[in-house]
N, C-alpha and C positions, 0 to 999 in steps of 0.2 A: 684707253686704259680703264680695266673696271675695278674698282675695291669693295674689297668686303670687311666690314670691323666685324671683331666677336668680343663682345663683354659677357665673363664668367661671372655669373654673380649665386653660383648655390652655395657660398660659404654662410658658417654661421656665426663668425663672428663675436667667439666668445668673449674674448679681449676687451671689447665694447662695454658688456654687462648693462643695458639700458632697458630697466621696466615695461616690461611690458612689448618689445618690441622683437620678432625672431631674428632678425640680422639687419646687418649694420645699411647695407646699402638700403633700407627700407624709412633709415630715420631722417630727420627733416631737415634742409640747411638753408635758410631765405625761405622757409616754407615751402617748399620746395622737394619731394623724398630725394636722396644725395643719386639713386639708381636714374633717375630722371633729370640729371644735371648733366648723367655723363652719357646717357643714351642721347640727348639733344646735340651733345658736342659735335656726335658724328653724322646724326640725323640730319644736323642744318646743312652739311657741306654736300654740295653739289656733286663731287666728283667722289664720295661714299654712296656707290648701287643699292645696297644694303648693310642691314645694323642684325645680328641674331645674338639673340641672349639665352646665355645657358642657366637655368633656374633649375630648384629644386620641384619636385613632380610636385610636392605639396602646394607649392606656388605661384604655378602657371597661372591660375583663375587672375587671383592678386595680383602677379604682374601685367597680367593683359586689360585686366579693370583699367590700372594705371596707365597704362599705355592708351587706352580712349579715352581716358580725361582728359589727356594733356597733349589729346589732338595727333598722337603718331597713326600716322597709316600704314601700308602694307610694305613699306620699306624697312618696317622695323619686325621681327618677327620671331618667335619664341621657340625654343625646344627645349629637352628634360637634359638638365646637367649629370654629373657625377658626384661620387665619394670628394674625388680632388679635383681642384684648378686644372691638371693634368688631363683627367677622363673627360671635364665639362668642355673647355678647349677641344679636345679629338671627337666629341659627339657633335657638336659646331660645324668643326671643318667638314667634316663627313654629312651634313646636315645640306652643306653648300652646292649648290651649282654654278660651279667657277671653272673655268679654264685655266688649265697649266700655267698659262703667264700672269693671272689674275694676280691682283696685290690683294695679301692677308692682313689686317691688323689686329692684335689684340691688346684689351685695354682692361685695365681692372675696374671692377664697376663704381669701386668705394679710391675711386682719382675722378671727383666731379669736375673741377677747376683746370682738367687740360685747353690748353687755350689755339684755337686754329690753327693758327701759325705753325706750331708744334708738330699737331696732325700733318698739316701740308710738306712742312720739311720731311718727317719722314718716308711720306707717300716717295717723294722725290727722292731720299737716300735709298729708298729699296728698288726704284726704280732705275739707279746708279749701278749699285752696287750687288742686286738680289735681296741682302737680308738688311735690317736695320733698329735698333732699340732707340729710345730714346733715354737720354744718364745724365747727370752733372758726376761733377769733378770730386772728390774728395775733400772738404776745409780740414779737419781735424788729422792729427798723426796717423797712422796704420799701424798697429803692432803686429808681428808675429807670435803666437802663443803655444804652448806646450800646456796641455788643462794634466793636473797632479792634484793628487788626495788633499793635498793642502791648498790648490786656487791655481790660476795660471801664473805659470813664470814665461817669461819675455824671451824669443828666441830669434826675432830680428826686425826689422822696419821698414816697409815696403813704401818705397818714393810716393810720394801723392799724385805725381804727375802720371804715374801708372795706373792708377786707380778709378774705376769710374763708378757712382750707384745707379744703379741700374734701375729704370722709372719706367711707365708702358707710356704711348702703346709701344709692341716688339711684334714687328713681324716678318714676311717673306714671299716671293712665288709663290702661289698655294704648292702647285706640286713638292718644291723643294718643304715647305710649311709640311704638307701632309705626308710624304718620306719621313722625315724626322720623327711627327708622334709615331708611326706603323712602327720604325723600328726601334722606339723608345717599348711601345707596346711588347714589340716582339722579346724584348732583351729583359722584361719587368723591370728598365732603368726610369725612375723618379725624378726629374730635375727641378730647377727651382723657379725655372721661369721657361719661358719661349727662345729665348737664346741658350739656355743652359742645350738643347733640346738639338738646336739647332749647329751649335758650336760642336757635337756631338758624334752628327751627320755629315760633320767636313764643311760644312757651307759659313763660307767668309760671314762675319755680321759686321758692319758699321754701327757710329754709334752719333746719336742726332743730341747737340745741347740740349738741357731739356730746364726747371727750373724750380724755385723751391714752392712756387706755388701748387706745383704740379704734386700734392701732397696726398699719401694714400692713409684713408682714413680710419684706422685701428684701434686706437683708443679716446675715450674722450677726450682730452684736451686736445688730440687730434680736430676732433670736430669745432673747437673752439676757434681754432686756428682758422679754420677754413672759412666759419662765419666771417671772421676780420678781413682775409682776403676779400671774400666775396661782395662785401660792404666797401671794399675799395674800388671793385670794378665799376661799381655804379656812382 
């Protein structure tokens, strides 16, 4: 069974606002850039063939620097991302030399803290099932909303037990993976993630517990968070 992970990382991370720094996945967590926490996640595991990272043209040079500092070799490998998570994702797969039954994952580059295990079960749930995300559960209530000139008003409440947030990695078959972006492409339909994409295409997706360390890093006290974990692991 061979897999391929793809980490999109040409976002720019306005959200963040951090001096001096162009995005987020480039700032530092245990000293550590946060892009370089999550590229090793998949890097270490044996049974991940290769890691491609979709970057912005401006910062190939920068990410490949980083990439021989911190000792990755040719298992890990670069190409020019997109506009969106969407386009960087589809110039990735396309990037690939994978076999139709190949397992796809993709992971966000600013989730440094996913932890093996995770990765593994999923590998396994797409290898069950064809597709598979990884999500927790919903804690708080769901409301249904109706947004009006004056703020949303409440139109019903969706069980929690139906609910799930949706975390990466998410992926599938390549073939069935790269059908979905083609005719995403084709239709100019947008989704919001790899399952949106995929759920789209008709292809079942499962869904892998996932957990709250597995945190995507957006605004600072995001990253705040993440030191504390990461200071736990050790």
């Amino acid at each position: 069974m061979v897999v391929h992970a793809i980490l999109p990382a040409a976002g720019l991370g306005t959200r963040m606002a951090v001096s001096g720094v162009s995005a987020k996945q480039f700032l530092s967590l245990g000293g550590v850039p946060i892009l370089i926490h999550s590229v090793r996640a998949f890097a270490d595991k044996l049974n991940v063939s290769t890691v491609t990272l979709a970057v912005r043209a401006t910062e190939i040079d920068h990410v490949r620097a980083q990439l021989k500092q911190y000792g990755f070799g040719d298992k890990v490998r670069v190409v020019t991302g997109g506009e969106t998570r969407q386009e960087s994702v589809a110039a990735a797969l396309r990037s690939l030399d994978a076999g139709d039954d190949d397992i796809v994952l993709v992971h966000d580059a600013v989730r440094p803290l996913i932890e093996p295990a995770t990765i593994e079960r999923t590998i396994e749930a797409i290898a069950k099932h064809g597709a598979a995300i990884v999500g927790v559960g919903a804690i708080d209530t769901i409301k249904l909303v109706e947004r009006t000139a004056d703020g949303a008003i409440i139109t019903g409440t969706v069980p929690r037990e139906r609910v799930v947030q949706a975390q990466t990695p998410q992926g599938a078959r390549y073939a069935d993976m790269l059908r979905a972006f083609d005719e995403a492409e084709v239709d100019s339909f947008a989704g919001t993630d790899e399952a949106s994409l995929l759920e789209r295409a008709g292809i079942t997706v499962a869904v892998v517990q996932g957990s709250s360390t597995n945190l995507k890093i957006t605004q600072p006290g995001d990253l705040e968070l993440a030191e504390f974990y990461l200071k736990a692991r050790r």
